[in-house]
C-alpha positions in Angstrom: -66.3 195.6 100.5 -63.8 197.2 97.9 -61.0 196.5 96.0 -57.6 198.5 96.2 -58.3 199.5 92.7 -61.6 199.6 92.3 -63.9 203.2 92.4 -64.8 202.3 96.5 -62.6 203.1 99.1 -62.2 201.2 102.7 -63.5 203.5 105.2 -61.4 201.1 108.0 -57.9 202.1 106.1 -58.8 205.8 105.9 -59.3 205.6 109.8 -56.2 204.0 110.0 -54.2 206.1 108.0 -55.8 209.3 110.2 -55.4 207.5 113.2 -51.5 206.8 112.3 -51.5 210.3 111.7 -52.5 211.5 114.4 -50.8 209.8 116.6 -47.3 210.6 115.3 -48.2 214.4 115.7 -49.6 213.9 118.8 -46.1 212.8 119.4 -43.8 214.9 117.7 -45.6 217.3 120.1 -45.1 215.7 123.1 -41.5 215.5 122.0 -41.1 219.4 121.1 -42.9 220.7 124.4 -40.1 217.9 126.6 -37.5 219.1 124.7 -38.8 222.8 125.4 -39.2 222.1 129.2 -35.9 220.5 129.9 -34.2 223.4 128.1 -32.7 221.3 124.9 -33.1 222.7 121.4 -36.7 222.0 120.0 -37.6 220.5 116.9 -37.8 223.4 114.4 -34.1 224.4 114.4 -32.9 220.7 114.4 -34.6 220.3 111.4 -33.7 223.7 109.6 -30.1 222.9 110.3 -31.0 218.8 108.8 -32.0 220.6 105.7 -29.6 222.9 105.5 -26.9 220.1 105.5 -29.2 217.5 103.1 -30.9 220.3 100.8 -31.5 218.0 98.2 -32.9 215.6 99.9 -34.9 217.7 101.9 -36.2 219.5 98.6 -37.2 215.4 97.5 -39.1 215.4 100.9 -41.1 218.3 100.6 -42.2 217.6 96.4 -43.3 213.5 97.6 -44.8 214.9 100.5 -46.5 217.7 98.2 -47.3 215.0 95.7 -49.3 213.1 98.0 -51.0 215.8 99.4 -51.9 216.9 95.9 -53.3 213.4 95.0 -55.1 213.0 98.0 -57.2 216.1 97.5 -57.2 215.7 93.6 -58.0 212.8 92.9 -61.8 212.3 92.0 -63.6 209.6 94.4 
């Protein structure tokens, strides 16, 4: 088919990795809207206050995630 190097990708792993993707939106979600209903805190303060307490390693978070972002839709296939 390909190799990992090569110029071809595997159109299986891309699935995968969108799949994978998907699916932990799909749940982070899901875990916003039962936090919502059963009156907790949702998500998005929890993690403004996690990055106001880890700043630098939430500034590291955002640059790799940026990063692969970045390659993903600049690298030439």
């Amino acid at each position: 088919m390909s190799t990992f190097i090569g110029t071809a990708f595997n159109p299986r792993l891309v699935q995968l990795f969108a799949i994978v993707f998907l699916a932990m939106l799909t749940l982070a979600v899901m875990l916003d809207i039962a936090l919502d209903r059963s009156g907790q805190e949702p998500l998005a303060p929890r993690v403004s206050r996690w990055a106001g307490q880890f700043p630098w390693f939430a500034t590291g978070l955002a640059l790799f995630v940026g990063m692969m972002v970045a390659h993903f839709f600049l690298s030439p296939l």
